[in-house]
C-alpha positions in Angstrom: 0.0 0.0 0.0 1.1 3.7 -1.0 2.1 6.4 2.1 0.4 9.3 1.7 1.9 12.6 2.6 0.5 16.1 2.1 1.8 19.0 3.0 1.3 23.0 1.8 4.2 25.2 0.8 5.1 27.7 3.0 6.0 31.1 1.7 9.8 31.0 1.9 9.6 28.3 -0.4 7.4 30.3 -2.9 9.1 30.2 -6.8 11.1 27.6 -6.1 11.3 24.1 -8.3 9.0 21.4 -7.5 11.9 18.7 -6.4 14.0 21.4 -4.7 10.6 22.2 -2.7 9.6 18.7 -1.4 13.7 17.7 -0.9 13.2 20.9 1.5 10.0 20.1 2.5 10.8 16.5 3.5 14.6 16.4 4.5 14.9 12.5 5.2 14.1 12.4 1.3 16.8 13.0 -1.2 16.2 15.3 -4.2 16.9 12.5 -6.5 14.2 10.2 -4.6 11.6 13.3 -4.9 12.4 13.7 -8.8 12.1 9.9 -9.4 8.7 10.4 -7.8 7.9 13.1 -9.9 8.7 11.5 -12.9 6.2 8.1 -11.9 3.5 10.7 -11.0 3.3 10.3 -7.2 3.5 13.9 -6.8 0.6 16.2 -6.9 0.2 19.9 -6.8 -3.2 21.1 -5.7 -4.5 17.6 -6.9 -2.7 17.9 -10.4 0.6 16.3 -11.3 3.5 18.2 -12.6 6.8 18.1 -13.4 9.7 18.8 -11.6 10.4 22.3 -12.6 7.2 23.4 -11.8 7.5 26.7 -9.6 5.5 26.2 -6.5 3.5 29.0 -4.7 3.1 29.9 -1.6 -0.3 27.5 0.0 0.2 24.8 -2.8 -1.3 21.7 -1.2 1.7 19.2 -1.9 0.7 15.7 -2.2 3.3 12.9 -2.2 2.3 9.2 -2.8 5.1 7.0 -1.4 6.2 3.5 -2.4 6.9 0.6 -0.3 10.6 1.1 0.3 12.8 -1.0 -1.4 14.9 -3.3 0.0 18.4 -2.7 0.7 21.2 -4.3 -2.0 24.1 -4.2 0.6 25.4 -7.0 2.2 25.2 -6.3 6.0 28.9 -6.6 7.9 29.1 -7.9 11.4 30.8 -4.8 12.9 32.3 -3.5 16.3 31.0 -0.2 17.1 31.6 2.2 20.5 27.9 3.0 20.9 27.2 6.4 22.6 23.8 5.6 22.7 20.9 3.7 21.7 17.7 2.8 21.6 14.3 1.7 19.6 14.5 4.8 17.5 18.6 6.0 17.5 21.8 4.3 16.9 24.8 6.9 18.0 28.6 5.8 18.0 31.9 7.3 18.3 32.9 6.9 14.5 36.8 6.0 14.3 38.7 7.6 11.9 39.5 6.1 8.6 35.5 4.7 8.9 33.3 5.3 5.9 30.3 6.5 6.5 28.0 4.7 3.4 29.1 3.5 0.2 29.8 5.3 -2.7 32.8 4.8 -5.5 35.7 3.0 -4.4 33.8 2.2 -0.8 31.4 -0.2 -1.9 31.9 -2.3 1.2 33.7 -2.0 5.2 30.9 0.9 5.6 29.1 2.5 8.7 25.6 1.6 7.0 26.9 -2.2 6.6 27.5 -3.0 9.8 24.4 -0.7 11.1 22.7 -2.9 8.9 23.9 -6.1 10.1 23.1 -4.5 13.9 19.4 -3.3 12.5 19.1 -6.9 10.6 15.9 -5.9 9.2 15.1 -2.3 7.9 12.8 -0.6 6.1 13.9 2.5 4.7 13.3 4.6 1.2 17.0 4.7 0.3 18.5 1.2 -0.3 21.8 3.0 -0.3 22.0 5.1 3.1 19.2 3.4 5.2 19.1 5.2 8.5 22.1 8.1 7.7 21.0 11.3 9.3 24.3 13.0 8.7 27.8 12.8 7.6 31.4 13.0 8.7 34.0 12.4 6.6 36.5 9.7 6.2 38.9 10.8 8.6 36.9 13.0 10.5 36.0 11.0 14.3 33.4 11.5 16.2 29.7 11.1 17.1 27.8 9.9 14.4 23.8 10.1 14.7 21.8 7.4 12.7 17.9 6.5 12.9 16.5 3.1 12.9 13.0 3.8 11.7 11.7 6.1 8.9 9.7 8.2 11.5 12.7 9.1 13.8 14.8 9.4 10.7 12.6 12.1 9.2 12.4 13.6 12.8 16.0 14.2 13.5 16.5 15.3 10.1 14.2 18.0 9.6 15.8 19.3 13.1 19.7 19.2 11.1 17.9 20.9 8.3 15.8 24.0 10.3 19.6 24.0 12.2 18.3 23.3 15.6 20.9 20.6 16.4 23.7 21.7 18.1 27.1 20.8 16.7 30.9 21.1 18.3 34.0 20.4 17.1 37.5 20.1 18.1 40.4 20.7 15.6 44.2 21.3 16.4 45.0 23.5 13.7 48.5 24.9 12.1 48.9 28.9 13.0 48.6 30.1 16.4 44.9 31.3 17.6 43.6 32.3 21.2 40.8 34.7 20.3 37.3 34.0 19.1 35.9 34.3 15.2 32.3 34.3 13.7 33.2 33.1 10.6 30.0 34.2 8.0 31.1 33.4 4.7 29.3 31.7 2.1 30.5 28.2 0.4 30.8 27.4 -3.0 32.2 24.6 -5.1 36.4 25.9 -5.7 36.1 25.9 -9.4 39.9 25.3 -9.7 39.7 22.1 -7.6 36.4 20.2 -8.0 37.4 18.2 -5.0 37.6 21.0 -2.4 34.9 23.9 -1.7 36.1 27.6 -1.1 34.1 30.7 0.6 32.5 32.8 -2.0 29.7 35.1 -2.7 28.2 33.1 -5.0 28.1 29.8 -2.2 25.7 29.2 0.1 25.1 30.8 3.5 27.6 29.0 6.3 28.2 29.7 10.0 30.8 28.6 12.1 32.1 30.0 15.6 35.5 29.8 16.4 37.0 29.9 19.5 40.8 29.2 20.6 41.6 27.1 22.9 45.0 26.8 23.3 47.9 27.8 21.3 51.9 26.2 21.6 55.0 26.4 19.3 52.8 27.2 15.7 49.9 25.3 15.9 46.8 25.3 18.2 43.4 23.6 19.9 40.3 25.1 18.6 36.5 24.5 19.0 33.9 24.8 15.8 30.6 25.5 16.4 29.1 25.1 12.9 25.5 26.6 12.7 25.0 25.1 9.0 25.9 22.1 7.3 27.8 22.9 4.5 30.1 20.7 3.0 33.7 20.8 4.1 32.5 23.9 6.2 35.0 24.1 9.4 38.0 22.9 7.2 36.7 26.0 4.5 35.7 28.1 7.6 39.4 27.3 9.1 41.4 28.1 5.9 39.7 31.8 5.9 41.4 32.3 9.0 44.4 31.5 7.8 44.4 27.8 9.7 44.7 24.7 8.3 43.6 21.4 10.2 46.9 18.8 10.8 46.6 16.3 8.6 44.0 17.9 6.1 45.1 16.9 2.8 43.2 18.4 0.8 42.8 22.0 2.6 46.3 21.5 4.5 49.9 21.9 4.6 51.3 18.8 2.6 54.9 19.3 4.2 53.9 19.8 7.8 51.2 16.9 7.6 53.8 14.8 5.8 56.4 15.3 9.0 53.5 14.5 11.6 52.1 11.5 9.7 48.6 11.5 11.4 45.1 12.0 9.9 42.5 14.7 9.9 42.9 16.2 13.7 39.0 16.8 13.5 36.5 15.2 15.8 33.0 15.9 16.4 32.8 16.2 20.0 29.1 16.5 20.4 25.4 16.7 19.0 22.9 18.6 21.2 18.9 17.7 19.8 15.4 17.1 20.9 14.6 12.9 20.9 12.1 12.6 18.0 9.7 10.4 20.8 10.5 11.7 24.1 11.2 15.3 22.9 13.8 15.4 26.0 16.9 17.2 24.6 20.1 14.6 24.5 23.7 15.4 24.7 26.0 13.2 23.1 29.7 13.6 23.4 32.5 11.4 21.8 35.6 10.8 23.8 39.0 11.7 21.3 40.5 8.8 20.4 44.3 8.1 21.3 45.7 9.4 17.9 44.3 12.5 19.0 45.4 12.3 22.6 49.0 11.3 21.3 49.2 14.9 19.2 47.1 16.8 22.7 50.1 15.4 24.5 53.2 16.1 21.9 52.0 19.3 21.7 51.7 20.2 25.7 47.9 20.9 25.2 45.9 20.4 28.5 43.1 18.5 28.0 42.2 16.5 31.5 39.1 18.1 31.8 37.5 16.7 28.6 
């Protein structure tokens, strides 16, 4: 049987495309899942289908005529995880560095969503390829990673990332010295010299991120990110305006420095601050740093005992 949704479009979402409208509208959808939708007429506007560059207007009643979800294609991988928390609607672990967080090109296995699958066993999600992912941290990036086990909690959560009412803080130790404090407002763009890495510009999309020095030694320092948007790349992009680059960044980095030290990305997301989808209590997760982390805290003669 078909799961109806209907929904009508609020005026900031007035003139804007059909599929960009419902991705917005229903966050724990992507945009390609809403075009696909389109495209097999499960989509109605005021009780009419259209396509997906339809502009929609302000009080356009929205209807959306789901499939059955498809079943996943992965393989599910018995995994160990460090669980911050759990329970019948939330699956939250301290990701390791290195750990991909679903499969894509050259990942198409060793995943986050393959062993959450083989914890889930059964699932019944819309996307066969990211069942469950709420949010992202990259590849070397550590940290507390948030996943739903049940479409309802998953849509829950995620509208809360999107409307940014989910509190986010990072650590970073960063080359440069910084002790003061930074409200970093520039907007984030694809860097058209390097499709690989994003850059601020005026073109980009609105970004946020608070930056506040910790501590500071011999050229490079501790710092806390408090990203207010979820742009791509956005404290490493954030960072680099301020004339800081994360140890071990790559791809935003100092090759030479990063080649001497030898470690990964010294970025960890520390915690996530949001309501519970069914309890609506508001949960604080925080991630311990892992020892590569500690080991660079200690060779630098940053104190961190209180953390």
């Amino acid at each position: 049987m078909q799961e109806k949704k209907e929904i009508l479009v609020p005026k900031k979402y007035a003139h804007i495309r059909l599929d960009q409208a419902l991705a917005s509208l229903f966050p724990s959808y992507s945009r390609a899942s809403m075009q696909q939708h389109i495209e097999g007429g499960r989509v109605f506007v005021n009780g009419h289908a259209q396509k997906k560059r339809y502009l929609v207007e302000e009080g356009d009643l929205l209807t959306l005529c789901l499939l059955p979800p498809e079943p996943s294609l992965l393989i599910p991988e018995n995994m160990s995880f460090s669980v911050l928390f759990e329970d019948t609607d939330l699956f939250a672990i301290n990701k390791p560095p290195h750990l991909v967080v679903h499969p894509a090109p050259g990942n198409k296995s060793g995943t986050f969503v393959h062993g959450f699958l083989a914890h889930l066993q059964n699932s019944a999600f819309d996307d066969p390829v990211r069942p469950g992912i709420i949010h992202r941290l990259d590849k070397d990036t550590s940290g507390v990673l948030l996943a739903a086990k049940n479409r309802e909690a998953l849509y829950a959560v995620s509208k809360q990332f999107h409307d940014r009412k989910v509190g986010k803080e990072y650590f970073a130790v960063v080359v440069g010295e910084f002790t003061g404090y930074s409200d970093v407002q520039g907007c984030i763009a694809r860097d058209p010299r390097n499709r690989k890495r994003m850059a601020v510009s005026e073109s980009g999309k609105h970004a946020r991120t608070e930056v506040f020095g910790v501590q500071a030694r011999n050229g490079f320092s501790l710092i806390r990110a408090i990203p207010h948007t979820g742009r791509t790349h956005q404290v490493r992009v954030h960072l680099r305006s301020l004339g800081l680059s994360i140890l071990g960044d790559d791809l935003y980095g100092q090759k030479e420095i990063n080649k001497k030290w030898g470690v990964r990305q010294m970025l960890h997301c520390f915690s996530l601050t949001f309501c519970h989808p069914r309890t609506h209590e508001t949960l604080r997760l925080e991630a311990p740093f892992f020892a590569d982390m500690k080991a660079v805290f200690e060779r630098l003669g940053f104190y961190t005992s209180s953390w």
